[in-house]
C-alpha positions in Angstrom: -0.1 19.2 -8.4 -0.9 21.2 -11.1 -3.3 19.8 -13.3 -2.5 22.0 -16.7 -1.7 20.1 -19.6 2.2 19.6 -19.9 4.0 18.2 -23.0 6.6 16.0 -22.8 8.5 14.0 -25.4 6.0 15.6 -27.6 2.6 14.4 -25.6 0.2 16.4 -23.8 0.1 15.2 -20.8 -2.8 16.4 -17.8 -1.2 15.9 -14.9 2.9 15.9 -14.1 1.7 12.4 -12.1 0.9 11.2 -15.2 3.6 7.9 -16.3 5.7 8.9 -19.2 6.0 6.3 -21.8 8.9 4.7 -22.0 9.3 2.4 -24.7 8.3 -1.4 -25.1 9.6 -4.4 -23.4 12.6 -5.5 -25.1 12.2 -9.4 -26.5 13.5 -12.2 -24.8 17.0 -12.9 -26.3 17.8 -9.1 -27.3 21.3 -8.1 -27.4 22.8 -5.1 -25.6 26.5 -3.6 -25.5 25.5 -1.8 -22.3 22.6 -2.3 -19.5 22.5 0.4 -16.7 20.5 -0.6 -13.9 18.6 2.6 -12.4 17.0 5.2 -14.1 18.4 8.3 -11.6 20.7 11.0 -12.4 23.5 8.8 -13.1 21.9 6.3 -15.0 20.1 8.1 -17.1 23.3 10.1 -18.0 25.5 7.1 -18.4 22.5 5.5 -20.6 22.4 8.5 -23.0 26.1 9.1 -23.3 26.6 5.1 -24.5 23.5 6.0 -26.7 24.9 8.6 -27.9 28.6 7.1 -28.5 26.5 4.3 -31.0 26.1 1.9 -28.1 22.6 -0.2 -28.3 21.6 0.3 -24.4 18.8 -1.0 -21.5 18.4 1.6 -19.1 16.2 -0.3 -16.2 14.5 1.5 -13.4 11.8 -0.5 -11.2 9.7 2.6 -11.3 7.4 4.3 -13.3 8.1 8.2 -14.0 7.9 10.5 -12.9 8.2 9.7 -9.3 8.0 11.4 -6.1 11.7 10.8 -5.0 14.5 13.4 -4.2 16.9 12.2 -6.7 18.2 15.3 -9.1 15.5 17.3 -8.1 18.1 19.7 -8.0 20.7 20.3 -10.7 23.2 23.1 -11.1 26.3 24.1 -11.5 28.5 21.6 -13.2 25.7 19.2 -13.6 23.8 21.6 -16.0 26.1 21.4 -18.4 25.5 17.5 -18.7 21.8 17.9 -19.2 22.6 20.8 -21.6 25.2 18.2 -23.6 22.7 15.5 -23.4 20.2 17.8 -25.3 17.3 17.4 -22.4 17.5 21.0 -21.4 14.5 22.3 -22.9 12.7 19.5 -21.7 13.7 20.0 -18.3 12.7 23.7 -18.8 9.1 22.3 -19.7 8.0 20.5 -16.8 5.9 22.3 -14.2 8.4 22.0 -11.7 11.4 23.7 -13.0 12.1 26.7 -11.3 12.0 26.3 -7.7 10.7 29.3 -6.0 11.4 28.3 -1.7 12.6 24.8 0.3 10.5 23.2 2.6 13.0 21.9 5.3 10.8 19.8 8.3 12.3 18.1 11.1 11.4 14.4 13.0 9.6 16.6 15.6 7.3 18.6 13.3 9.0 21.5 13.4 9.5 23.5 9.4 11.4 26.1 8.1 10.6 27.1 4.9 13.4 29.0 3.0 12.7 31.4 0.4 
């Protein structure tokens, strides 16, 4: 990992391992119109459209972020367009790890084949 500074959601952060902060604990006894239970891909994008249509949301993920998971790594095509829509673009663009430059494919036996 890279260890310049990053900023995201407006912090510097060293590392990319770094956990992103994501809010408080709600109370016990809040109110939501809508709780989405995992913070991947899907998730994340049906928590910020309800936002974003006036609904008061949870978004839940057991994990803290980032995380070392292959889940949207990779988004492209019509997929792009969503985080473009959602207004998380430039933020995406921002992390160290945006462009990706070669794929690392490695089999059960050891054998790899990396794809440039």
């Amino acid at each position: 990992m890279s260890s310049a500074c990053s900023v995201v959601r407006g912090v510097t952060v060293e590392s990319w391992e770094m956990p992103i902060d994501t809010g408080e604990v709600p109370a016990d006894g809040s109110d939501f119109d809508v709780i989405v239970v995992g913070g991947g891909p899907g998730g994340s994008a049906a928590a910020a459209y309800n936002a974003l249509n006036g609904c008061k949301v949870l978004l839940i993920e057991k994990n803290v972020w980032p995380r070392d998971k292959v889940c949207g790594d990779a988004v492209g095509g019509k997929s792009l367009s969503h985080v473009e829509e959602l207004g998380v673009l430039p933020m995406v663009q921002s992390t160290p790890y945006y462009q990706v430059d070669s794929i690392l494919f490695g089999s059960a036996s050891g054998s790899e084949v990396r794809v440039m």
